[in-house]
C-alpha positions as CSV (number, residue, x, y, z in Angstrom):
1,X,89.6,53.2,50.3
2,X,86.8,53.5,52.2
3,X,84.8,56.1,49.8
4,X,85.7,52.9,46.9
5,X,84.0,50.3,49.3
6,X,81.1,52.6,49.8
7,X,80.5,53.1,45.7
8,X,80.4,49.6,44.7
9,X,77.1,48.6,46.5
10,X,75.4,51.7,45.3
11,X,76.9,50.4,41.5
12,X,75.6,46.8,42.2
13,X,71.8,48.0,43.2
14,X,71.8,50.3,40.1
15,X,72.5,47.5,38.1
16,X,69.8,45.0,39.3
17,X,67.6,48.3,39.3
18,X,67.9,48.6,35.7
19,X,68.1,44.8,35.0
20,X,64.5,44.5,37.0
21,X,63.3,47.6,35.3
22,X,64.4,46.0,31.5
23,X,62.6,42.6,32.4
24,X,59.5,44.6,34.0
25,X,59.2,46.9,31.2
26,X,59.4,43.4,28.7
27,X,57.1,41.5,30.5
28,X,54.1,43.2,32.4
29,X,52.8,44.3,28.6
30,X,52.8,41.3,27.4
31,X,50.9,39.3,30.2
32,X,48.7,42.5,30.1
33,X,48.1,41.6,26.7
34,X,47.7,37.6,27.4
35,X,45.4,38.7,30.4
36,X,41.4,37.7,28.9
37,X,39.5,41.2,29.1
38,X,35.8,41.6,30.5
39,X,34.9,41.2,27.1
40,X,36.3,37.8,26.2
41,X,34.9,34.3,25.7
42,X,35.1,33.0,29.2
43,X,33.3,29.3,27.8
44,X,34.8,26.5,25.3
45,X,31.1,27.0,23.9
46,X,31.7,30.5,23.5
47,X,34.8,30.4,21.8
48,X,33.8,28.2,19.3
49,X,31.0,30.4,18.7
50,X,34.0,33.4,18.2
51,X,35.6,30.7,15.8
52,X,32.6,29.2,14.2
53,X,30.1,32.1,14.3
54,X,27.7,29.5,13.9
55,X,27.3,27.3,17.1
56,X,24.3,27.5,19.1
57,X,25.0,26.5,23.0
58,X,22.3,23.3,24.1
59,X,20.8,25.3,26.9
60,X,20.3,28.2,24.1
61,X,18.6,25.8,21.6
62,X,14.9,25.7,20.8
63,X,12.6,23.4,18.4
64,X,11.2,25.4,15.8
65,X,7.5,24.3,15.5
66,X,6.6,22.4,12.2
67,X,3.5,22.1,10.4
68,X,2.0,18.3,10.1
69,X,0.9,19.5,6.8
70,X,4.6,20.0,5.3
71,X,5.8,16.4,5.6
72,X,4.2,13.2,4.8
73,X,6.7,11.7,7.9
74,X,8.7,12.5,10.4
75,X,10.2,9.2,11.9
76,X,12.0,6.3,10.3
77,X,8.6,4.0,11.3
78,X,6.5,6.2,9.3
79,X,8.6,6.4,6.4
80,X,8.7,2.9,6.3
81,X,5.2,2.4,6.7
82,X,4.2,5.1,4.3
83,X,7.0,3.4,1.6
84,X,5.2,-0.1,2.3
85,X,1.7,1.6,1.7
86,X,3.0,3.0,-1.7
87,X,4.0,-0.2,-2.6
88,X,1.2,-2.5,-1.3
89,X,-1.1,-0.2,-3.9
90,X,1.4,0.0,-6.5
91,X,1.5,-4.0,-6.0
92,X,-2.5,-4.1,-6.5
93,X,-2.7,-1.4,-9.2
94,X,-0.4,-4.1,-11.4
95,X,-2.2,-6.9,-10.3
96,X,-5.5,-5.4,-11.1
97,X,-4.2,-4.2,-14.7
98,X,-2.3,-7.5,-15.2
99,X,-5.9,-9.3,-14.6
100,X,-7.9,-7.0,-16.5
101,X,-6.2,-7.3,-19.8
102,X,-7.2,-11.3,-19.3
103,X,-11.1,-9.7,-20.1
104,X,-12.2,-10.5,-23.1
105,X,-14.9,-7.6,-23.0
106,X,-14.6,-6.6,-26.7
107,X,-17.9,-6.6,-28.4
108,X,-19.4,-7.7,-24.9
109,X,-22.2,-5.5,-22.8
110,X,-21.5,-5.2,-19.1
111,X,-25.1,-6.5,-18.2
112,X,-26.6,-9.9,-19.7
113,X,-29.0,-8.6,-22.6
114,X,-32.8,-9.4,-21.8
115,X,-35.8,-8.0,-19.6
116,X,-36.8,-11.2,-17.8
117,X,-36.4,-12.4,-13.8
118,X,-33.9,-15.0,-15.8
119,X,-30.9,-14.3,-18.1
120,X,-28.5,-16.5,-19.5
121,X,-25.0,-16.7,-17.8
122,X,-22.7,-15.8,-20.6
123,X,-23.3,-13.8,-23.8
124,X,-25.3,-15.4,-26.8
125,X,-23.4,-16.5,-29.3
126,X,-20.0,-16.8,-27.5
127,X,-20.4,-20.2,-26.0
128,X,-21.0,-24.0,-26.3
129,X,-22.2,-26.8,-24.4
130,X,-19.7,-29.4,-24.2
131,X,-20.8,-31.2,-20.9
132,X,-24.4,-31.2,-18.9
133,X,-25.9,-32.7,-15.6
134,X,-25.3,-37.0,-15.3
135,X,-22.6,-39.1,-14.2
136,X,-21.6,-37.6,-11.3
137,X,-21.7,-33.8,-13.0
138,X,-23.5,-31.4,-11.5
139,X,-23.9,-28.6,-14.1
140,X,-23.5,-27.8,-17.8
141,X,-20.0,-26.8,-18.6
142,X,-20.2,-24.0,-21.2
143,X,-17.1,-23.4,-23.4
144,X,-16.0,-19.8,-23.8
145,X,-13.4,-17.6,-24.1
146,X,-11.2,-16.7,-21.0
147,X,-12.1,-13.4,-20.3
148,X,-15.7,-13.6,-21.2
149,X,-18.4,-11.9,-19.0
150,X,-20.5,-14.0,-16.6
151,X,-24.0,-12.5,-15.1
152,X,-25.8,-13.5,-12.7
153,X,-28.7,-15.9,-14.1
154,X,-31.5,-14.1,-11.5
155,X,-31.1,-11.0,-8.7
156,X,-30.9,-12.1,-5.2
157,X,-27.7,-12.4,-2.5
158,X,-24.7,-13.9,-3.0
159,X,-24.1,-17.2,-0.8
160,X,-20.7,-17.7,-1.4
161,X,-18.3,-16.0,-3.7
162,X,-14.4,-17.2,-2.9
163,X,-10.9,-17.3,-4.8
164,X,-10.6,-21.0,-3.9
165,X,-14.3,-22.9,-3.6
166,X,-13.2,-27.2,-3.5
167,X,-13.0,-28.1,-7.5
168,X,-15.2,-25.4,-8.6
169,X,-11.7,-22.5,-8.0
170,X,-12.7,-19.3,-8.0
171,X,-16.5,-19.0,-7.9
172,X,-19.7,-17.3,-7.0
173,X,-23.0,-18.5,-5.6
174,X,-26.1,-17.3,-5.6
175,X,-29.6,-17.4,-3.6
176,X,-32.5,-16.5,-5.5
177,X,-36.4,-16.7,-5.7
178,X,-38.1,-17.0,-9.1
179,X,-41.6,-17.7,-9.7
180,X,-42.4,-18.3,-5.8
181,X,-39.5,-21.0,-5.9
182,X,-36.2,-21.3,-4.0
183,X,-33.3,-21.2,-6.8
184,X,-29.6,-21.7,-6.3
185,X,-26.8,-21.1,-8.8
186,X,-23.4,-21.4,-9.1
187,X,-20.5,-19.9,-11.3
188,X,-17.5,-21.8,-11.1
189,X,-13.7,-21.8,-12.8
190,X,-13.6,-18.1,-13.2
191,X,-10.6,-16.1,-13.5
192,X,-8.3,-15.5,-10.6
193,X,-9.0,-11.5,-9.1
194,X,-11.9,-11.2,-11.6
195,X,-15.1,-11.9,-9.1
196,X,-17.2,-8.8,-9.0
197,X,-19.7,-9.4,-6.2
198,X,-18.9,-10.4,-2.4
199,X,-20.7,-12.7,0.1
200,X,-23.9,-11.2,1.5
201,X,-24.4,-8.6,-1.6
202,X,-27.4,-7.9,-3.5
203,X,-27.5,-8.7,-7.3
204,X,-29.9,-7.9,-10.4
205,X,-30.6,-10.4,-12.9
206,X,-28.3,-10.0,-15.7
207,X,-25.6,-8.8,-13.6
208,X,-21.9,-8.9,-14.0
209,X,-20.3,-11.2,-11.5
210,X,-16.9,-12.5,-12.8
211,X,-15.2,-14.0,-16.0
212,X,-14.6,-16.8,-17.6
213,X,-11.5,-19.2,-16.8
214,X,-10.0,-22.2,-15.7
215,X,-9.1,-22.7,-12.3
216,X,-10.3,-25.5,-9.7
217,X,-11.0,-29.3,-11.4
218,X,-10.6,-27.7,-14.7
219,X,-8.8,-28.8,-18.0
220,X,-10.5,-25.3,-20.2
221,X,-11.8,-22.1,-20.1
222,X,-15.3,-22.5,-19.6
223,X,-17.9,-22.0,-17.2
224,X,-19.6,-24.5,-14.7
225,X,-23.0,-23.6,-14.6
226,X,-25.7,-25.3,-11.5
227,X,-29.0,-25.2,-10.9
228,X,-30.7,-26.1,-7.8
229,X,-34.5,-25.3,-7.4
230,X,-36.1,-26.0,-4.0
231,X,-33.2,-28.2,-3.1
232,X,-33.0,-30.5,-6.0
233,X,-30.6,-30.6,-9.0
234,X,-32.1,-29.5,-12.4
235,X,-30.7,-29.6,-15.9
236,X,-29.2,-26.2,-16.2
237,X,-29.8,-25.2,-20.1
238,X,-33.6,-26.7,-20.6
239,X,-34.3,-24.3,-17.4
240,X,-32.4,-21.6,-19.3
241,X,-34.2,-22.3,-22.5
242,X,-38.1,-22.2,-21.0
243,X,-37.2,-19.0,-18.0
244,X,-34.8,-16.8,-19.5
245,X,-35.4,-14.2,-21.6
């Protein structure tokens, strides 16, 4: 009896022996193989990279230097003030080609034919008098087509040359000096956009200033032409007909 008693403990141990050594021999490889090695993404960074093979970590990231001269812009303000540019000129180029066809230059020279310190304001042949100084009228109102060139009548600085001059619209006025004598004259109902000279600039007899139209206290195309000489009001076309030529 006693030897029995004494086997069935050494059984038992045997048992949880080999039970221990089955479970250790199951286990211990695979946490060994669960275990990270040395070599192992030890960051959430990291193991995207091993995932992604693409991810660059923040502290890792540089800016790659750029050249002003391969972009027109490089913020949302300068696109949008670079798009606004673009369309500010593309705005005037239309408005500028829209006006232009309004010229009726055909047939017409750019400078007032003649040789004289006088010229007459529109060309010869395209216009008529349908209106002259009295009754409260200044000038002579010559009829022409809209469009048709206007020169200056004598060189010397422009006075005054505006979109919007009281009833006169768009016009252009000049200071001049012809034969020792103080002479003022003035261009009115042009075309809108179609002045060529600006206040405080030089001109030459004969010299393109603007085109015909109809804008201001105006009921047709025609020019308003003034005189002044040394302060008084003279009858535009008789001083025409004995100065210019």
């Amino acid at each position: 009896m006693s030897a029995r008693k004494a086997v069935k403990p050494l059984r038992s141990i045997a048992i949880f022996g080999a039970v221990g050594a089955l479970v250790a021999g199951i286990a211990l490889p695979a946490f060994a193989s669960s275990k990270p090695s040395e070599a192992a993404p030890t960051t959430v960074q990291q193991l995207a990279a091993v995932d992604a093979q693409s991810l660059v970590v923040a502290s890792q990231a540089t800016a790659a230097p750029l050249a002003r001269g391969t972009f027109s812009a490089t913020t949302p303000e300068e696109i949008a003030k670079k798009k606004a540019e673009e369309a500010a000129a593309a705005a005037a180029s239309t408005a500028t080609a829209s006006t232009s066809s309004r010229f009726n230059t055909a047939g017409y020279a750019l400078t007032s034919p003649g040789s004289g310190e006088v010229r007459y304001p529109l060309p010869m042949g395209s216009w008529n008098v349908s209106r002259t100084v009295g009754g409260g009228h200044n000038g002579a109102d010559m009829l022409a087509p809209a469009g048709t060139p206007i020169y200056a009548a004598a060189g010397g600085v422009v006075r005054a040359s505006a979109e919007s001059i009281g009833g006169y619209g768009v016009a252009v006025m000049l200071d001049s000096v012809v034969g020792g004598q103080r002479v003022q004259t003035t261009y009115g109902h042009m075309l809108y956009n179609s002045r060529q000279v600006q206040t405080g600039q030089t001109v030459s007899a004969g010299q393109l200033i603007g085109y015909v139209g109809s804008t201001g206290r105006s009921t047709a195309n025609h020019l308003h032409f003034e005189v002044w000489i040394n302060g008084g009001l003279v009858e535009p076309m008789s001083w025409l007909s004995v100065n210019a030529g």
